[in-house]
Predicted model as a PDB file, atoms N, CA, C, CB and O in Angstrom, pLDDT in the B-factor column:
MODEL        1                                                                  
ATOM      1  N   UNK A   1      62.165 136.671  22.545  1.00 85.00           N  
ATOM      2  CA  UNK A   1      60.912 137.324  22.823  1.00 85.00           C  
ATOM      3  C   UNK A   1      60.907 138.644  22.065  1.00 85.00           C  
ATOM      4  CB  UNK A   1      60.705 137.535  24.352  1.00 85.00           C  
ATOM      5  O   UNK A   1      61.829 139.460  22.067  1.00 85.00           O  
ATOM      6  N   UNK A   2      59.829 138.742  21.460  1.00 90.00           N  
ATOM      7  CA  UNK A   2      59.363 140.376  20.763  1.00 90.00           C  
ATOM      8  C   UNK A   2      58.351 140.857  21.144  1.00 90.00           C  
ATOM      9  CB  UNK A   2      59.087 140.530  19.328  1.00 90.00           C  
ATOM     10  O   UNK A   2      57.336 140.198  21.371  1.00 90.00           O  
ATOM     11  N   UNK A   3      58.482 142.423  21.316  1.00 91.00           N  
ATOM     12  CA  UNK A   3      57.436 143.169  21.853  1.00 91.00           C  
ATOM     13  C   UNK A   3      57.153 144.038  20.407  1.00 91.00           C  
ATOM     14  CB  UNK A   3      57.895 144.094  23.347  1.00 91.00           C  
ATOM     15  O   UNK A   3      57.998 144.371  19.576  1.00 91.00           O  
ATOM     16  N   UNK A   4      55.647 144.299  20.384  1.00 94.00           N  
ATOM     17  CA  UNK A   4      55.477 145.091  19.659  1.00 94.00           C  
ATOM     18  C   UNK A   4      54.104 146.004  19.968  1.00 94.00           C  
ATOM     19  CB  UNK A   4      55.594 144.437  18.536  1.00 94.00           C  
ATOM     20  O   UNK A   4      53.093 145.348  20.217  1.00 94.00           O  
ATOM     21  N   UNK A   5      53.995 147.378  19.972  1.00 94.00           N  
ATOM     22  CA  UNK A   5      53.339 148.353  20.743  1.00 94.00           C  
ATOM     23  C   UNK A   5      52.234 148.385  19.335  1.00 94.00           C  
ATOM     24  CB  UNK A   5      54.378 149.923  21.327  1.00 94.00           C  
ATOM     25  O   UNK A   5      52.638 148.724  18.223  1.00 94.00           O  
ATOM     26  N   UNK A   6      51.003 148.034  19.569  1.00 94.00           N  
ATOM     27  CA  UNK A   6      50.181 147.757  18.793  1.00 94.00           C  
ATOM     28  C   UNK A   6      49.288 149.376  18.725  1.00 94.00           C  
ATOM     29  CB  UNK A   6      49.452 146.353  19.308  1.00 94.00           C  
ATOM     30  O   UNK A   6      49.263 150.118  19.706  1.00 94.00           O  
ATOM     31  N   UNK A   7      48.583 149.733  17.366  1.00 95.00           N  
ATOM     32  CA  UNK A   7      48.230 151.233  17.268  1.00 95.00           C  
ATOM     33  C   UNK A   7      46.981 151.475  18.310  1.00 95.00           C  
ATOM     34  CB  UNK A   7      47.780 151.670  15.608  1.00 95.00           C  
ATOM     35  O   UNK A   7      46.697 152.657  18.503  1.00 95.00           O  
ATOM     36  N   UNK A   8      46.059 150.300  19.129  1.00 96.00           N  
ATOM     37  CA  UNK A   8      45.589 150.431  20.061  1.00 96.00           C  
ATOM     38  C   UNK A   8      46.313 150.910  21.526  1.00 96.00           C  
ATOM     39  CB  UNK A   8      45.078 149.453  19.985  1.00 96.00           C  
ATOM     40  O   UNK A   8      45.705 151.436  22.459  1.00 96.00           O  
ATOM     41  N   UNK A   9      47.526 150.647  21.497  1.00 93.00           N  
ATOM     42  CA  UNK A   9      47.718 151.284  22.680  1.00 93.00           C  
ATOM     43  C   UNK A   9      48.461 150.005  23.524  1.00 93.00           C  
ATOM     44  CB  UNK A   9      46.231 151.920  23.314  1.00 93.00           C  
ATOM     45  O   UNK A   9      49.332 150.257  24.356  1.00 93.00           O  
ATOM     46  N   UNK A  10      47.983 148.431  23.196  1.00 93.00           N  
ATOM     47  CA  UNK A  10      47.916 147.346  23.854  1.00 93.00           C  
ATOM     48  C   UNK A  10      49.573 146.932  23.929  1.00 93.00           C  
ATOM     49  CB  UNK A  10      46.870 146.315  23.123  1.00 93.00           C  
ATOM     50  O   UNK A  10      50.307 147.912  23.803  1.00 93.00           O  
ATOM     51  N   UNK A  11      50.034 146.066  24.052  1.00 88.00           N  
ATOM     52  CA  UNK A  11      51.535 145.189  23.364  1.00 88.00           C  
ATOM     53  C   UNK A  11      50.699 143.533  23.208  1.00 88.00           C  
ATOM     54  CB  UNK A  11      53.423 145.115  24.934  1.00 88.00           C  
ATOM     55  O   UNK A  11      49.781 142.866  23.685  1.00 88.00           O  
ATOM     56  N   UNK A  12      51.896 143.499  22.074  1.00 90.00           N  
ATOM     57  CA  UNK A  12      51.721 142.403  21.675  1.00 90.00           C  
ATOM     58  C   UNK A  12      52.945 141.340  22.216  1.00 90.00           C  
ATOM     59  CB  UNK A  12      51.553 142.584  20.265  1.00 90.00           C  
ATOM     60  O   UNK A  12      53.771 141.350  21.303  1.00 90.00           O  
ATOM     61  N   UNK A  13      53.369 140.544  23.157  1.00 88.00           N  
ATOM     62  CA  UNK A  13      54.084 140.007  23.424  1.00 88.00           C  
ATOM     63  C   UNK A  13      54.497 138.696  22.354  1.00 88.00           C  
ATOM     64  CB  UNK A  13      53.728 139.900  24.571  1.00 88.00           C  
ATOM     65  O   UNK A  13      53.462 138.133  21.995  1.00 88.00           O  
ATOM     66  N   UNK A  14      55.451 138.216  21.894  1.00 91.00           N  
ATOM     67  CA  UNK A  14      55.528 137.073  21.039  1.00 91.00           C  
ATOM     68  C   UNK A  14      56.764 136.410  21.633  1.00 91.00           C  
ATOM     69  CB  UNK A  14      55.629 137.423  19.439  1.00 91.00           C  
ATOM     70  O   UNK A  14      57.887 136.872  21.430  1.00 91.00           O  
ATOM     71  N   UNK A  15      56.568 135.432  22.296  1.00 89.00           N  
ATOM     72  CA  UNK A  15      57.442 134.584  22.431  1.00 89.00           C  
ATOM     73  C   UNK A  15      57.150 133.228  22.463  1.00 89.00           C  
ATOM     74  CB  UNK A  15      58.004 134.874  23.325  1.00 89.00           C  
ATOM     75  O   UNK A  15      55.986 132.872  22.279  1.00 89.00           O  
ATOM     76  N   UNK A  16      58.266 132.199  22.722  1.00 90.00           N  
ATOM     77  CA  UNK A  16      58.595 130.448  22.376  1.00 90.00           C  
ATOM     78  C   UNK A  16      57.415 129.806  23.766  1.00 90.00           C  
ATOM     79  CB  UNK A  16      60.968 129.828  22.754  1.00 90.00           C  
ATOM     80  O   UNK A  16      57.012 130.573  24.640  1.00 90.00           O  
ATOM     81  N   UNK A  17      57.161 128.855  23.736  1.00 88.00           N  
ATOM     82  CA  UNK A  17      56.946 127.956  24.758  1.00 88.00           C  
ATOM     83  C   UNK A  17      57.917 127.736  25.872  1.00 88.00           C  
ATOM     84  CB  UNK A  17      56.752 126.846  24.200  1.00 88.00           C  
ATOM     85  O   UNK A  17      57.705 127.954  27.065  1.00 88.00           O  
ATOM     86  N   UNK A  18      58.847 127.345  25.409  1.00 91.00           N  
ATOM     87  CA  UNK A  18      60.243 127.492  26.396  1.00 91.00           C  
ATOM     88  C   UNK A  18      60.192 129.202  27.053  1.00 91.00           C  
ATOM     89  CB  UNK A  18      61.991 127.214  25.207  1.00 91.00           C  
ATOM     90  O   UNK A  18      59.831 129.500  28.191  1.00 91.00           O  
ATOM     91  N   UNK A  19      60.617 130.070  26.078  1.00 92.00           N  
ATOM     92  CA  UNK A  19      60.546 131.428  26.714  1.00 92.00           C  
ATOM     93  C   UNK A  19      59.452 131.247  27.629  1.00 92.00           C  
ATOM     94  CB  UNK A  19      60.305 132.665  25.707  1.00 92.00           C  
ATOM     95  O   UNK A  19      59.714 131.512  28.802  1.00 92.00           O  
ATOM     96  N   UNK A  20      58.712 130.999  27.462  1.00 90.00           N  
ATOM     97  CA  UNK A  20      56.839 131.196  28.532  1.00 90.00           C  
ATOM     98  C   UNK A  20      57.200 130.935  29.631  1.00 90.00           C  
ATOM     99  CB  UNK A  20      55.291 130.023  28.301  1.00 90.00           C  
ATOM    100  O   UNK A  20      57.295 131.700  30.591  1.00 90.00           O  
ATOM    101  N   UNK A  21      57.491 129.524  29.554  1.00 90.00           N  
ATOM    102  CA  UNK A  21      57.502 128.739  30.745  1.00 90.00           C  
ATOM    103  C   UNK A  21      58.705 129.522  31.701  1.00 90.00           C  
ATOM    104  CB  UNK A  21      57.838 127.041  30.349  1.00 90.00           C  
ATOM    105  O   UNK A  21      58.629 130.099  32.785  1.00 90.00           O  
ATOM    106  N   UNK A  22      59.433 129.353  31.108  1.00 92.00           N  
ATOM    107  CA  UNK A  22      60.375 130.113  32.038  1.00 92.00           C  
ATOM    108  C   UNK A  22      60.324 131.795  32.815  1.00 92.00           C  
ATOM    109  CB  UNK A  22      61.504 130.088  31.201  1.00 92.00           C  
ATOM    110  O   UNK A  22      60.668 132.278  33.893  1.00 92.00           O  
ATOM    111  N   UNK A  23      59.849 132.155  31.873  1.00 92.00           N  
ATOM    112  CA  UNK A  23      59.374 133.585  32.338  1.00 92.00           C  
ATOM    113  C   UNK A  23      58.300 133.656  33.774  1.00 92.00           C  
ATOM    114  CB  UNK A  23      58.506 134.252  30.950  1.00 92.00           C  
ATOM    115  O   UNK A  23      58.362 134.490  34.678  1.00 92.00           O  
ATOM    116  N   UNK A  24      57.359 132.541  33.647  1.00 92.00           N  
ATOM    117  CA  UNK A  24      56.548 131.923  34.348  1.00 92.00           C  
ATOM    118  C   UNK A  24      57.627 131.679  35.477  1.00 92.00           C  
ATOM    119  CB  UNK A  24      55.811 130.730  33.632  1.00 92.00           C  
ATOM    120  O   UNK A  24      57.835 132.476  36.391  1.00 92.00           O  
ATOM    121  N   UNK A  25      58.084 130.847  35.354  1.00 92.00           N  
ATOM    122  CA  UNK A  25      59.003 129.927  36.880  1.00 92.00           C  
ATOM    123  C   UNK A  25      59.569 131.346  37.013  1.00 92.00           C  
ATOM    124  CB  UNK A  25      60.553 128.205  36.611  1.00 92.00           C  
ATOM    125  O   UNK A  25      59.170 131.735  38.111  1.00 92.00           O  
ATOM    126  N   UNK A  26      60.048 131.978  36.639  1.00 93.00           N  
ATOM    127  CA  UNK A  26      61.097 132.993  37.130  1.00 93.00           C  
ATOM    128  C   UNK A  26      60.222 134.248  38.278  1.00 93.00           C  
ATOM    129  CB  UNK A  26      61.845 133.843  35.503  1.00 93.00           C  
ATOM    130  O   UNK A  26      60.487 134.614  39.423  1.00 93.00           O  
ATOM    131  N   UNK A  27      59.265 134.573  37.442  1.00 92.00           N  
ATOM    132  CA  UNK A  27      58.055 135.053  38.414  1.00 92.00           C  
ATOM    133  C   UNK A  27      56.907 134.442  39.322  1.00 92.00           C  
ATOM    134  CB  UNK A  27      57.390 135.665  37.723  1.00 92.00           C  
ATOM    135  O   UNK A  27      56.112 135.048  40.040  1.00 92.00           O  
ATOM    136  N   UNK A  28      57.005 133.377  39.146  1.00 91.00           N  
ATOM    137  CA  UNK A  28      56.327 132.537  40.369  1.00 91.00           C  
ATOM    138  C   UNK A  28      57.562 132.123  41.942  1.00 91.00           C  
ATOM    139  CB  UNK A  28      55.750 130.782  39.446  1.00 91.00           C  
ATOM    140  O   UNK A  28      57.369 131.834  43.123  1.00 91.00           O  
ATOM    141  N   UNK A  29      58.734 132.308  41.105  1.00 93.00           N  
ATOM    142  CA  UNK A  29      59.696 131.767  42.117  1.00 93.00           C  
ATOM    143  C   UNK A  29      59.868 133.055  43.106  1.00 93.00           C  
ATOM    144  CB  UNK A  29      61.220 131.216  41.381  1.00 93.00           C  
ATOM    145  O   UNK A  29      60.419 132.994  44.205  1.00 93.00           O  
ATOM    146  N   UNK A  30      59.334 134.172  42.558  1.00 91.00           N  
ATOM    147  CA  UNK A  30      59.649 135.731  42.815  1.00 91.00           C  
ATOM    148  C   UNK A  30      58.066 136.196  43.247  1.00 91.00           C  
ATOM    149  CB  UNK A  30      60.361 136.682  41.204  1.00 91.00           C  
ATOM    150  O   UNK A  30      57.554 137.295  43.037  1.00 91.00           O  
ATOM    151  N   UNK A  31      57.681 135.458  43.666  1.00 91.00           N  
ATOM    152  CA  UNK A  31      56.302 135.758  43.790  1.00 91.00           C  
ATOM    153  C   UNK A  31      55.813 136.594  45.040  1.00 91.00           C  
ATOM    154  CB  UNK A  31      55.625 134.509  43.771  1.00 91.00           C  
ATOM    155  O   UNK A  31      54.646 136.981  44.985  1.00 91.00           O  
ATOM    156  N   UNK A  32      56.490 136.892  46.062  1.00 91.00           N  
ATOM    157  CA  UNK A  32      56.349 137.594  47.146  1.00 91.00           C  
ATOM    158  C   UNK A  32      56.733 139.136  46.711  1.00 91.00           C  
ATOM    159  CB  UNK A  32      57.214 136.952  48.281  1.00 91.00           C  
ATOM    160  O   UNK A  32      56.254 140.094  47.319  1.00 91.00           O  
ATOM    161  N   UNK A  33      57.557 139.274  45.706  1.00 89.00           N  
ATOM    162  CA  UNK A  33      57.751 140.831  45.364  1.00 89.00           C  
ATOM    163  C   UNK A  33      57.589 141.160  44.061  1.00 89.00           C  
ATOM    164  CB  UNK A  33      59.066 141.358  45.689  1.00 89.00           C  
ATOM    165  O   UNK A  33      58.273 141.967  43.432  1.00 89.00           O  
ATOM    166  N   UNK A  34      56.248 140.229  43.480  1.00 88.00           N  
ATOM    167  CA  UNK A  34      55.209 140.485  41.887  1.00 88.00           C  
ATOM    168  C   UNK A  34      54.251 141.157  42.908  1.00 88.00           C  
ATOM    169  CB  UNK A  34      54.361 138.761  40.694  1.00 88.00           C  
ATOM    170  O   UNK A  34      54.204 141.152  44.138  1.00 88.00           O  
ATOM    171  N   UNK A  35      53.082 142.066  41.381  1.00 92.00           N  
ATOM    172  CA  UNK A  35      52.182 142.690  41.551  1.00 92.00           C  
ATOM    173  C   UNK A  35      51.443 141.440  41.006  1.00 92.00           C  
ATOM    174  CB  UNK A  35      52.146 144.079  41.017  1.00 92.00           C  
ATOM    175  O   UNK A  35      52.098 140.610  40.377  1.00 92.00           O  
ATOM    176  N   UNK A  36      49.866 141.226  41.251  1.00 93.00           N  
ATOM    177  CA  UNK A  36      48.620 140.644  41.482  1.00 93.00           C  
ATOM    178  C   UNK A  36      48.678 140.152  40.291  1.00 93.00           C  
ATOM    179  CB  UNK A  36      47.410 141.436  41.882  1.00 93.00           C  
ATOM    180  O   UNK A  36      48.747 138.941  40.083  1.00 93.00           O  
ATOM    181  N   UNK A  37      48.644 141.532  38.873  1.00 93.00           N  
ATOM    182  CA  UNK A  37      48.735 141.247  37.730  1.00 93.00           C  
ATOM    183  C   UNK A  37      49.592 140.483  36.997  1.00 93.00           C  
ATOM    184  CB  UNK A  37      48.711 142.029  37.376  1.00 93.00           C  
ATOM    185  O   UNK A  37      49.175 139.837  36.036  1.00 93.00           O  
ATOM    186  N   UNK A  38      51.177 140.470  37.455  1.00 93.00           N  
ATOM    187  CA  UNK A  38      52.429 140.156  37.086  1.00 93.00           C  
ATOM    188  C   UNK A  38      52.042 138.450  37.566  1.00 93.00           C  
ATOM    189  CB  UNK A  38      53.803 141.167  37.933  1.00 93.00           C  
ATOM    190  O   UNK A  38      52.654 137.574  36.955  1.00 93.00           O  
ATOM    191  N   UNK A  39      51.355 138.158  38.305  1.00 94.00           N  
ATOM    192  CA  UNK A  39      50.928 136.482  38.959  1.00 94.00           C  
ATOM    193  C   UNK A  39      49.764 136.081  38.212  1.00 94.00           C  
ATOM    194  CB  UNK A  39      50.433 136.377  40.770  1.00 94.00           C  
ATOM    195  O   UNK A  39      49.705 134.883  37.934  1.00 94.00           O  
ATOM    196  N   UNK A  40      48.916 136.755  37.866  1.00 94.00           N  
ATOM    197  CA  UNK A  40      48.159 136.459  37.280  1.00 94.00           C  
ATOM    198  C   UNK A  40      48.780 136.031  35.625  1.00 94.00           C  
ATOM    199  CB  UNK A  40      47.252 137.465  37.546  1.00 94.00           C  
ATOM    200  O   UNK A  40      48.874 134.888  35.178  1.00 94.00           O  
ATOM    201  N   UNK A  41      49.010 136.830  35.189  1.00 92.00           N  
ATOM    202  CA  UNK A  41      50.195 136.468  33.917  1.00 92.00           C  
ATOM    203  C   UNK A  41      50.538 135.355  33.474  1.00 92.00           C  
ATOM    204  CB  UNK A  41      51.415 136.814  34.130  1.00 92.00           C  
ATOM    205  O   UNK A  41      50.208 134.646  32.523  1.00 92.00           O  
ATOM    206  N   UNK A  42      52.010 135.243  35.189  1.00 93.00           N  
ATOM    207  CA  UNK A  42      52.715 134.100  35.029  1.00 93.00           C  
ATOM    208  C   UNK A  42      51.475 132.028  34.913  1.00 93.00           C  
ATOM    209  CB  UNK A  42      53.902 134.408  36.677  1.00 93.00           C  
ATOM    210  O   UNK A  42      51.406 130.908  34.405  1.00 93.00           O  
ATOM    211  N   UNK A  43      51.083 132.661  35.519  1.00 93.00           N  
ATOM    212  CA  UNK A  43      49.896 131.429  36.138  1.00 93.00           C  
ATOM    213  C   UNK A  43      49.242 131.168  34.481  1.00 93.00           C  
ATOM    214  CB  UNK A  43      48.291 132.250  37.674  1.00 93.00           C  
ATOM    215  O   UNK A  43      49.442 130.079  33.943  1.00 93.00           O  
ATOM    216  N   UNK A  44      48.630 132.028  33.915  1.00 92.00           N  
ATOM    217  CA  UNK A  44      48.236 132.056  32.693  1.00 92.00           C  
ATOM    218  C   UNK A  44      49.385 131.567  31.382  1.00 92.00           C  
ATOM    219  CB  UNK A  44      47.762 133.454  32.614  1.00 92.00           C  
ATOM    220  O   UNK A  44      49.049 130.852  30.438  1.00 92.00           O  
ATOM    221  N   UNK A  45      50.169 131.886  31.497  1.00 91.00           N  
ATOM    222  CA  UNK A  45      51.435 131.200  30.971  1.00 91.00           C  
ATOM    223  C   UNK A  45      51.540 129.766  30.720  1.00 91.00           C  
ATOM    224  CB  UNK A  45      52.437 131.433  31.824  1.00 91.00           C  
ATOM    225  O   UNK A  45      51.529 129.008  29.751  1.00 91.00           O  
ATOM    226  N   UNK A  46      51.677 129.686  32.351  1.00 89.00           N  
ATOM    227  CA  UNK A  46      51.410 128.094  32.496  1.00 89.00           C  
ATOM    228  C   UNK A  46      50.547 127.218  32.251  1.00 89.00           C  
ATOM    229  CB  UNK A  46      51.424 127.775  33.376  1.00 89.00           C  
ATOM    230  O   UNK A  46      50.648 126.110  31.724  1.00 89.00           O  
ATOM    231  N   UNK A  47      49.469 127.917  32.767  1.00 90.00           N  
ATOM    232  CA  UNK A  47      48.180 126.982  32.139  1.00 90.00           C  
ATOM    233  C   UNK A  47      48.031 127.005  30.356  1.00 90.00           C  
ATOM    234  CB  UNK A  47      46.549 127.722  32.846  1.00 90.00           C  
ATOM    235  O   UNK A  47      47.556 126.065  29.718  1.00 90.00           O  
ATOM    236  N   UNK A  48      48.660 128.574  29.611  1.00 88.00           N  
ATOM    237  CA  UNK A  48      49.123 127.695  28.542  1.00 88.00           C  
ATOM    238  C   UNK A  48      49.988 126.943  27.632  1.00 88.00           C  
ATOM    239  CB  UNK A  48      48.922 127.895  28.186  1.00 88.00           C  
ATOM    240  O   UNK A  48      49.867 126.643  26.444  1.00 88.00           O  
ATOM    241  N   UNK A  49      50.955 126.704  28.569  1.00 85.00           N  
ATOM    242  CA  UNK A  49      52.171 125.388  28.462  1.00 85.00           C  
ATOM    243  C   UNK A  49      51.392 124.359  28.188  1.00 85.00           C  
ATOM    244  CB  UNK A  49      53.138 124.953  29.876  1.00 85.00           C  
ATOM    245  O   UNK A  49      51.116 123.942  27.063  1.00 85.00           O  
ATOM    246  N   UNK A  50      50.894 123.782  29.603  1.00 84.00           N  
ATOM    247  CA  UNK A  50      50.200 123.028  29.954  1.00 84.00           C  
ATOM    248  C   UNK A  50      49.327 122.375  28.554  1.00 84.00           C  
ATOM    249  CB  UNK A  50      49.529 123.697  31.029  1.00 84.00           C  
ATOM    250  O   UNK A  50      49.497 121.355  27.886  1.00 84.00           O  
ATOM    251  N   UNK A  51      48.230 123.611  28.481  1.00 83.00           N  
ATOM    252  CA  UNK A  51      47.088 123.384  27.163  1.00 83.00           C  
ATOM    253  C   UNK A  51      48.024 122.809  25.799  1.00 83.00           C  
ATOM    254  CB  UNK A  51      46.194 125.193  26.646  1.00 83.00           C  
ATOM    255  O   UNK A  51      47.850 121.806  25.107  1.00 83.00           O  
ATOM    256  N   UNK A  52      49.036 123.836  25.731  1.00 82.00           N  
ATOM    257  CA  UNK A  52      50.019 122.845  24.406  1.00 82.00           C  
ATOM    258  C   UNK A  52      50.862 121.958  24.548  1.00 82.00           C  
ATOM    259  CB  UNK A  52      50.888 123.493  23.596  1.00 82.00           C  
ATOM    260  O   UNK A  52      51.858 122.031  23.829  1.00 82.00           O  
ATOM    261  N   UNK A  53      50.752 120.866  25.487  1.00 80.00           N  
ATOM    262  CA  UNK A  53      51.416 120.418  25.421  1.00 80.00           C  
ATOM    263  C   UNK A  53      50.512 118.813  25.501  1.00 80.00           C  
ATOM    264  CB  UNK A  53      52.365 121.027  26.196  1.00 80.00           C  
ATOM    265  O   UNK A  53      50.783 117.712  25.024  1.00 80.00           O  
ATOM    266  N   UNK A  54      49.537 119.227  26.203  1.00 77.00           N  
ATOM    267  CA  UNK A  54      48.333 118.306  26.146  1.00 77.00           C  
ATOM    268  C   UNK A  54      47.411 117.813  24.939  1.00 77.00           C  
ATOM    269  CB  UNK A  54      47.516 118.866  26.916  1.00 77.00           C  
ATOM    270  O   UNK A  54      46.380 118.471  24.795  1.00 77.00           O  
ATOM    271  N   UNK A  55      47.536 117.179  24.405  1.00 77.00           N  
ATOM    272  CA  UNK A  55      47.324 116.533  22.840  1.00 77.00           C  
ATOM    273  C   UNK A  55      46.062 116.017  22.912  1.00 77.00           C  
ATOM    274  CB  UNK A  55      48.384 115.286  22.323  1.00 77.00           C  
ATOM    275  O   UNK A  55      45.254 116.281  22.022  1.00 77.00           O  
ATOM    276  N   UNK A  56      45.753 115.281  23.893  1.00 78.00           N  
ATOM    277  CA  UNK A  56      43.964 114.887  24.630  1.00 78.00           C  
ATOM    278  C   UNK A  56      43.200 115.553  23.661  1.00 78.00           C  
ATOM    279  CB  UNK A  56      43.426 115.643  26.443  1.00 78.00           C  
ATOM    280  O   UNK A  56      43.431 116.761  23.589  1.00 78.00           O  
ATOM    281  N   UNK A  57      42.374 115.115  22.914  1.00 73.00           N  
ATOM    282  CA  UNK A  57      41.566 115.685  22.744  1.00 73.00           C  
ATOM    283  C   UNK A  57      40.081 115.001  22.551  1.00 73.00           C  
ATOM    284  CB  UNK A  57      42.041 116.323  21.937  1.00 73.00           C  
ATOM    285  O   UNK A  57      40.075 114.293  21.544  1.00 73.00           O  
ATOM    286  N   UNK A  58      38.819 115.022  23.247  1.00 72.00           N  
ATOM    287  CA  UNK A  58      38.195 114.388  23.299  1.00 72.00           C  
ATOM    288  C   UNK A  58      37.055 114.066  21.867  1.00 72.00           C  
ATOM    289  CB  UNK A  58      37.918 114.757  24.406  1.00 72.00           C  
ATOM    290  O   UNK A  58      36.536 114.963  21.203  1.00 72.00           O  
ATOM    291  N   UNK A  59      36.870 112.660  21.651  1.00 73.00           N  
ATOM    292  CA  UNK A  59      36.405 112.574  20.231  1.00 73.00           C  
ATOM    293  C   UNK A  59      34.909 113.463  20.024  1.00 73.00           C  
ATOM    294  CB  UNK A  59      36.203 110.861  19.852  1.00 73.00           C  
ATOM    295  O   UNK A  59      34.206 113.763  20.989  1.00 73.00           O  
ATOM    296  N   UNK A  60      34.593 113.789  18.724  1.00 75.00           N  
ATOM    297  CA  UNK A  60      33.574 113.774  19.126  1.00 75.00           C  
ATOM    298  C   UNK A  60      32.331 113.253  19.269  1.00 75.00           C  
ATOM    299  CB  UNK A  60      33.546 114.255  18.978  1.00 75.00           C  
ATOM    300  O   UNK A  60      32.054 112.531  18.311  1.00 75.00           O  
ATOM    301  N   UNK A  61      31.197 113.353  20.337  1.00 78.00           N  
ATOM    302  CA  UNK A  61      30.065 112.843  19.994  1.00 78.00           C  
ATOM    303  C   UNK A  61      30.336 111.355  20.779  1.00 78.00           C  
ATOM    304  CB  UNK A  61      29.806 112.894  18.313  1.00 78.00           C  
ATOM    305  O   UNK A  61      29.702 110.347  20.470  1.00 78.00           O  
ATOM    306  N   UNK A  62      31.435 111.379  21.898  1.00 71.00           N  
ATOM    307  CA  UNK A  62      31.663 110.177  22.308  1.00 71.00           C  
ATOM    308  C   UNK A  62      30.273 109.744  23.475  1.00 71.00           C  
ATOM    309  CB  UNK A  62      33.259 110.215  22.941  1.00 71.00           C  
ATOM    310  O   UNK A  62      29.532 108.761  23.474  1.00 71.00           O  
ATOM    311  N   UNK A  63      30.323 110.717  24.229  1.00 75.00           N  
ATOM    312  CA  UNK A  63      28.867 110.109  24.914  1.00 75.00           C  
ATOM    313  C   UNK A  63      27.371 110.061  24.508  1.00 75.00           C  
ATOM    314  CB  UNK A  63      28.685 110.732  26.011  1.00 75.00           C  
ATOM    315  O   UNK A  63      26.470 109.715  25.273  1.00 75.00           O  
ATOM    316  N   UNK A  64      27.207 110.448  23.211  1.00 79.00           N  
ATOM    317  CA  UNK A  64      25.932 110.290  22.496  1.00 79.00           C  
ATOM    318  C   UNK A  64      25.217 108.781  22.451  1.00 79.00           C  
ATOM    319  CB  UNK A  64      26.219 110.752  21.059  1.00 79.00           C  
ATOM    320  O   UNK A  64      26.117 107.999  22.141  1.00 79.00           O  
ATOM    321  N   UNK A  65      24.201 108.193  22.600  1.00 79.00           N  
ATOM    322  CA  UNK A  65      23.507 107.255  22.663  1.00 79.00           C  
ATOM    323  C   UNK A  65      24.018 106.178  21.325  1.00 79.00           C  
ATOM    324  CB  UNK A  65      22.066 107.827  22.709  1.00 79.00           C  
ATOM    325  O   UNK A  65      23.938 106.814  20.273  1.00 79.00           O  
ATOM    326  N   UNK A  66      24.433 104.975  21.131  1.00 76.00           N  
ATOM    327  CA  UNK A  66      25.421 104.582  19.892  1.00 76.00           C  
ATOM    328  C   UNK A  66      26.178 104.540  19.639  1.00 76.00           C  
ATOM    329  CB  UNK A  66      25.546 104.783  19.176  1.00 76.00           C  
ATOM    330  O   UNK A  66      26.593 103.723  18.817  1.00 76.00           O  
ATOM    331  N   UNK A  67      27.000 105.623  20.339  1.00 73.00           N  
ATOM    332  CA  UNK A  67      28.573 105.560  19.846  1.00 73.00           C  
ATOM    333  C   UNK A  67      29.512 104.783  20.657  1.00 73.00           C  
ATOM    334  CB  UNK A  67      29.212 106.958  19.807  1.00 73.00           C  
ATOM    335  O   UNK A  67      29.138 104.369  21.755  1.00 73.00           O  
ATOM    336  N   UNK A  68      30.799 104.520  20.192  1.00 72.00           N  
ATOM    337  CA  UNK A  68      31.347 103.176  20.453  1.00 72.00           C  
ATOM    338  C   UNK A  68      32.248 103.583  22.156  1.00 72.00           C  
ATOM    339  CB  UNK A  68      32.568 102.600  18.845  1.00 72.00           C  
ATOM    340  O   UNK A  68      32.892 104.573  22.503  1.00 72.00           O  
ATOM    341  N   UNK A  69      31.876 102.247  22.909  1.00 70.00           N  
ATOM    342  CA  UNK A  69      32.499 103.098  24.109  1.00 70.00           C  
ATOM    343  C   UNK A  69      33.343 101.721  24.285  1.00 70.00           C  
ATOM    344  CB  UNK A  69      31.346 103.799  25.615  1.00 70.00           C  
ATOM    345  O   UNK A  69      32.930 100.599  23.989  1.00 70.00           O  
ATOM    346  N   UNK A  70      34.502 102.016  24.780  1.00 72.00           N  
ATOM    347  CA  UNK A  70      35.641 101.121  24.961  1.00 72.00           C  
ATOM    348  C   UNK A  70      34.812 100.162  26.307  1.00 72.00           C  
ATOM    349  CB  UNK A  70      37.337 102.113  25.405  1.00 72.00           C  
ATOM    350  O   UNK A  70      33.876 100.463  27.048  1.00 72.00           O  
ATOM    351  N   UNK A  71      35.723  98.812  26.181  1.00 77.00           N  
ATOM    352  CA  UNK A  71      34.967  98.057  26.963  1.00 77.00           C  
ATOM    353  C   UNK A  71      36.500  98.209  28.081  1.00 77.00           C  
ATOM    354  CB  UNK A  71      34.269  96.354  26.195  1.00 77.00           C  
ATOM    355  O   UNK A  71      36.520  97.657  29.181  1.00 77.00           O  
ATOM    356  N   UNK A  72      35.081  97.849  30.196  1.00 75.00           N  
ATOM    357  CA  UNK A  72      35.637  97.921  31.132  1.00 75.00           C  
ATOM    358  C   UNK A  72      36.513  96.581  31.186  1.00 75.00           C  
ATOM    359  CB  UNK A  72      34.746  98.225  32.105  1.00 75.00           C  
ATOM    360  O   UNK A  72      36.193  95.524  30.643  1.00 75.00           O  
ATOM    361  N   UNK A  73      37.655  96.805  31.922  1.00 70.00           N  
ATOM    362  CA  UNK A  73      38.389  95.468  32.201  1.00 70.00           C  
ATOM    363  C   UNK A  73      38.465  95.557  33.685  1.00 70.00           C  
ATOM    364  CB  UNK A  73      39.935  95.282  31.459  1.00 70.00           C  
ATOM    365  O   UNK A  73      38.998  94.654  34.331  1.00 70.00           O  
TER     366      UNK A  73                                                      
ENDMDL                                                                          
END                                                                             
């Protein structure tokens, strides 16, 4: 993980997927003595594990009038 203090004032956090996630579990598991923000974070983390790891992506233009819809079995 790298931090870097951006000339706004902000940080820029850079770390792995693995790093995320875990940083995540480590503060969700600790979650009775995080601040609001520090949960909010971790939760956000996860949900973007989650988003990359999820490949789904819906075609487009699939429910438009014409386009090809898989048949029910």
């Amino acid at each position: 993980m790298h931090t870097q203090l951006q000339p706004d004032g902000s940080l820029l956090l850079d770390l792995s997927q693995k790093q995320a996630r875990e940083l995540a579990k480590t503060v969700i598991q600790h979650a009775e003595d995080a601040h609001t923000a520090l949960l909010n974070f971790a939760y956000l983390l996860n949900e973007a594990h989650y988003d990359a790891e999820n490949d789904f992506r819906q075609p487009p233009h699939a429910w438009e009038p014409g386009a090809h819809q898989p048949e029910a079995k």
